[in-house]
N, C-alpha and C positions, 0 to 999 in steps of 0.2 A: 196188064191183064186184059185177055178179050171179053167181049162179052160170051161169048161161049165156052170159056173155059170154067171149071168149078171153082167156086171161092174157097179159099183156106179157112179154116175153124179159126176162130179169135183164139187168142195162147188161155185164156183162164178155161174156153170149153175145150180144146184139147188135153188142158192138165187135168180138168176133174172129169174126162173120160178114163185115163190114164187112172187113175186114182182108183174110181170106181171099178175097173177091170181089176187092178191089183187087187182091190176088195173083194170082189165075189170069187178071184183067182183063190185066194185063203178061205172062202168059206166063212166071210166075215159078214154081221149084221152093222148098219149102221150104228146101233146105239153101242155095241162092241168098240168099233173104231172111235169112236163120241169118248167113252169111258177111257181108253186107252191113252188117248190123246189129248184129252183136255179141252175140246173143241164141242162144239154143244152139236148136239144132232140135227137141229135145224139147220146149221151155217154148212155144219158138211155133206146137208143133201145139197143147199144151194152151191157149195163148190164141185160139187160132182157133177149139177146139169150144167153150170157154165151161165151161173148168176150171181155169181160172187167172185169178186177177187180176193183173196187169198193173200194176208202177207206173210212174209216170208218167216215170220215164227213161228205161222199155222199151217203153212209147208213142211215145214221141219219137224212140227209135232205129229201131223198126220203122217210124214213119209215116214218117222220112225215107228210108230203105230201100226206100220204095212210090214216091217222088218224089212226095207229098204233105206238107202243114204238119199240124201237132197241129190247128191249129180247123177245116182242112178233113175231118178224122177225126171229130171230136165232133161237126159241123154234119152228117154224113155219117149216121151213127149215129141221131143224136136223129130227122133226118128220114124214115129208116127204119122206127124206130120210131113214127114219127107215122104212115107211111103205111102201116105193116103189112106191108110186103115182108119180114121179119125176127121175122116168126113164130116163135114156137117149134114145130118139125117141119117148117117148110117156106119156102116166101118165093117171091115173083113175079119169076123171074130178069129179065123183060125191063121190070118197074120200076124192080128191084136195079140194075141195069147202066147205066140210064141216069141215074142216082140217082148215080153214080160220076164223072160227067161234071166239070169245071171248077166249085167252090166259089166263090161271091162272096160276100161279106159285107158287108153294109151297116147303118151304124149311125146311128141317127135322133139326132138332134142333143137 
């Protein structure tokens, strides 16, 4: 990496960007997602700024609680990340949002 190039978001604040879009995508409050998921409201605001790791049964609680699967999340995330909408300090919400849309996964034989 140059120094002039932008740094990549660490993956826990990419994911709890991700997360938080799907959240307010539904029209959802924290304590909603909290209740839903079993995750207390504190830990899923610090997952959402990208101060918490996140393991993977509290992945799975909150990505169910979005009414998404775990690999529609990570596939969510990583393509974020590829496409830069998930900056650190900022992001392309009308990328972002569309980027939220129905996952398909397809897998070459």
């Amino acid at each position: 990496m140059t120094s002039s190039s932008t740094p990549r978001p660490l993956w826990r604040e990419a994911l709890g960007r991700t997360l938080r879009l799907r959240r307010t995508d539904l029209g959802l409050t924290l304590g909603q997602v909290s209740r839903r998921s079993g995750v207390s409201t504190q830990f899923l605001s610090e997952v959402e700024r990208g101060l918490k790791d996140p393991s993977s049964e509290v992945i799975e609680a909150v990505t169910i609680a979005l009414g998404l699967e775990v690999p529609d999340v990570l596939v969510l995330t990583s393509n974020g990340m590829r496409r830069g909408f998930l900056r650190a300090g900022g992001r392309d919400e009308t990328t972002a949002r569309s980027a939220m849309g129905r996952v398909e996964l397809s897998l070459a034989a």
